[in-house]
C-alpha positions, 0 to 999 in steps of 0.5 A: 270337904263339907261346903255350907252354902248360905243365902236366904230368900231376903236377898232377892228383895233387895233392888235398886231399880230395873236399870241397875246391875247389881240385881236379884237375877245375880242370886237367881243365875247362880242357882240355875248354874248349881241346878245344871252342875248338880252340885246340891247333894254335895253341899249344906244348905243354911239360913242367913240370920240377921246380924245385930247392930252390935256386931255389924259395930265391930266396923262400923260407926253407930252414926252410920248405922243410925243414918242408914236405918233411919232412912230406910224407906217405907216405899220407893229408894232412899240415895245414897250415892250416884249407884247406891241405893236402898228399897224398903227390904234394903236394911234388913237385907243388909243385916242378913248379908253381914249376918250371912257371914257371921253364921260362916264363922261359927259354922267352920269354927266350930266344925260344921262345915270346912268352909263356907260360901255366902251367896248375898246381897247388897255387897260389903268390900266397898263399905267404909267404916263411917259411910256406905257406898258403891253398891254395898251397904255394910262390909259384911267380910270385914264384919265376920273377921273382926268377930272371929278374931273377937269371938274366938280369939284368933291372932291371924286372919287372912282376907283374900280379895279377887275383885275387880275393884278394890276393896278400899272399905276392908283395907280402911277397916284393918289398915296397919292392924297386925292381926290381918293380912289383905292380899288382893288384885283390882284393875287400876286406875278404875273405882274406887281409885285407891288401893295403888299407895297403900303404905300399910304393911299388912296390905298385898294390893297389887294394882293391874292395868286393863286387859289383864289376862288371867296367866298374869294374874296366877303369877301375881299369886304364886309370887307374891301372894303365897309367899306372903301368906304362908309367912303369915300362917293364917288361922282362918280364911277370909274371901271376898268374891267377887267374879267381875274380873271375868272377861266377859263382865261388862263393869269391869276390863279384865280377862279372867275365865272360870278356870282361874276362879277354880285356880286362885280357890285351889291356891287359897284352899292350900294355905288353908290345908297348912294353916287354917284347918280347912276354914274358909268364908267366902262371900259374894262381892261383884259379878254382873254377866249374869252367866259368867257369874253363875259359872264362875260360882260354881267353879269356886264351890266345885274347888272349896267342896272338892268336887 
C-alpha cells in the first residue's frame, strides 16, 4: 500500500490558549511517535494546501463563512463558544485542514497514493452546517466527501466515525442523503448529546455507555457495521479519527487501546479492498493524551501502509 501523510507547519499556529487541550503538541506527539516507530520511509509526505471558500461552501452556509472570516483577530482570540476559539493563524489554519482533505481526495482518486492520512488541526466533525463549534471550526471530512461525490462523480461514500463524541456536524451535513452512509460509535449521554435518535436511514451511530472496553466495541463492528457497509458497497472511504476513546484520555470515558484503532483500520481497509479500490481519507478528529494519541496514530498508519 502507498500511505500519503498530509499536514503543514500552519497547524502548529492554530491555538487556543496554554490551558486548552486541543493544542499544537497534539501534531508534535504524533511525530515523535512516527520518529521512534520509523515509519517515514514508508509514507508520502504531502503539503496541505488551502482550500477555497467556494469548496468549504459544499457544507457550509456563505454567512457562516463570512462570520468567522471576518472575525478572524489581528491579535488575541476571538470566542466562539465556551471551548471554541480562533487566534489570529486560526482561519487560514482552518482552510488547510479542509484543504488537507481535499488534497486526500485527489490524491487517491487519482492513484497517487491508496489512502491517505490528514494530520490537522482545528478538528471538523463538530462543524454544523451554519455554525462552528467544540473545537472545530469547518467539517473538513464532510467537506472533502461532498467534493469527491461532486468532482469525481461518485454514487457512494462511506464516512466512518471512531470518535468519542459524535459527530453530530457530518450527520447534519448528509442526514437522509442516499449518497452516504455514516457508521459511528460515541459514548452517551456526553457532548454534543445527540446522535442517540437519529431517524435517518443512512445513519449507523451506535450510542454506548462509559467504560465501554474495546471487545464490545470490535462487536459493534463486526455486526453491525460490516453488514452495513458491505451492503451499501462504498466507492470511497472516509474516517474521521479521532483516538479519544482510548482509556487513558482524560476527555472522554472509554477503553479502547492502539490494538483496537489497528483493529477497527483492518476492518475498514477490507471494505475498502472490495469496494473502493483501496481508497481511504482518514483525518485527525480527537485525542488529547498526548501519548496515546501518538501510539494510536501510528497504529492506523501502520494498518492503512500495511506495515
Amino acid at each position: 500500500m502507498t500511505t500519503g501523510y498530509i499536514t503543514h507547519p500552519d497547524f502548529f499556529l492554530h491555538e487556543m490558549g496554554g490551558y486548552h487541550p486541543e493544542s499544537p503538541h497534539r501534531l508534535t506527539a504524533i511525530e515523535d511517535q512516527m520518529i521512534l516507530s520509523r515509519i517515514d520511509d514508508f509514507i508520502t509526505r504531502i503539503d496541505a494546501p488551502l482550500a477555497s471558500e467556494d469548496q468549504i461552501a459544499l457544507v457550509h452556509d456563505q454567512q457562516m463563512i463570512q462570520f468567522l472570516k471576518e472575525n478572524s483577530p489581528q491579535s488575541g482570540y476571538f470566542q466562539i463558544d465556551g471551548d471554541t476559539s480562533m487566534n489570529t493563524h486560526t482561519f487560514q489554519a482552518a482552510l488547510r485542514a479542509a484543504g488537507a482533505c481535499i488534497a486526500g481526495v485527489d490524491a487517491v482518486m487519482q492513484g497517487k497514493v491508496n489512502n491517505v492520512f490528514c494530520a490537522v488541526r482545528p478538528p471538523g466533525h463538530h462543524a454544523e452546517p451554519d455554525h462552528a463549534m467544540g473545537f472545530c471550526l469547518f467539517n473538513n471530512i464532510a467537506i472533502a466527501a461532498k467534493y469527491a461525490l461532486e468532482n469525481y462523480g461518485l454514487k457512494r461514500v462511506a464516512i466512518i466515525d471512531f470518535d468519542v463524541h459524535h459527530g453530530n456536524g457530518t450527520e447534519v451535513a448528509f442526514r437522509d442523503d442516499p449518497r452516504v452512509l455514516m457508521c459511528s460509535f460515541f459514548q452517551h449521554p456526553f457532548y454534543p448529546y445527540s446522535g442517540a435518535q437519529s431517524t435517518a436511514s443512512n445513519m449507523l451511530n451506535i450510542p454506548v455507555p462509559a467504560y465501554t472496553k474495546g471487545g464490545d466495541i470490535r462487536q459493534i463492528v463486526s455486526d453491525l457495521w460490516i453488514p452495513r457497509l458491505d451492503e451499501f458497497a462504498p466507492e470511497c472511504i472516509f474516517i474521521s479519527a479521532g483516538f479519544d476513546a482510548h482509556r487513558e484520555d482524560d476527555l472522554g470515558q472509554l477503553g479502547l487501546v492502539e490494538s483496537d484503532y489497528a483493529w477497527i483500520t483492518q476492518q475498514i481497509l477490507q471494505i475498502a479492498r472490495k469496494y473502493s479500490n483501496n481508497r481511504i481519507i482518514s483525518s485527525l478528529e480527537g485525542g488529547y493524551h498526548l501519548s496515546a494519541l501518538g501510539r494510536s496514530v501510528v497504529a492506523h498508519i501502520k494498518e492503512l501502509a500495511e506495515i
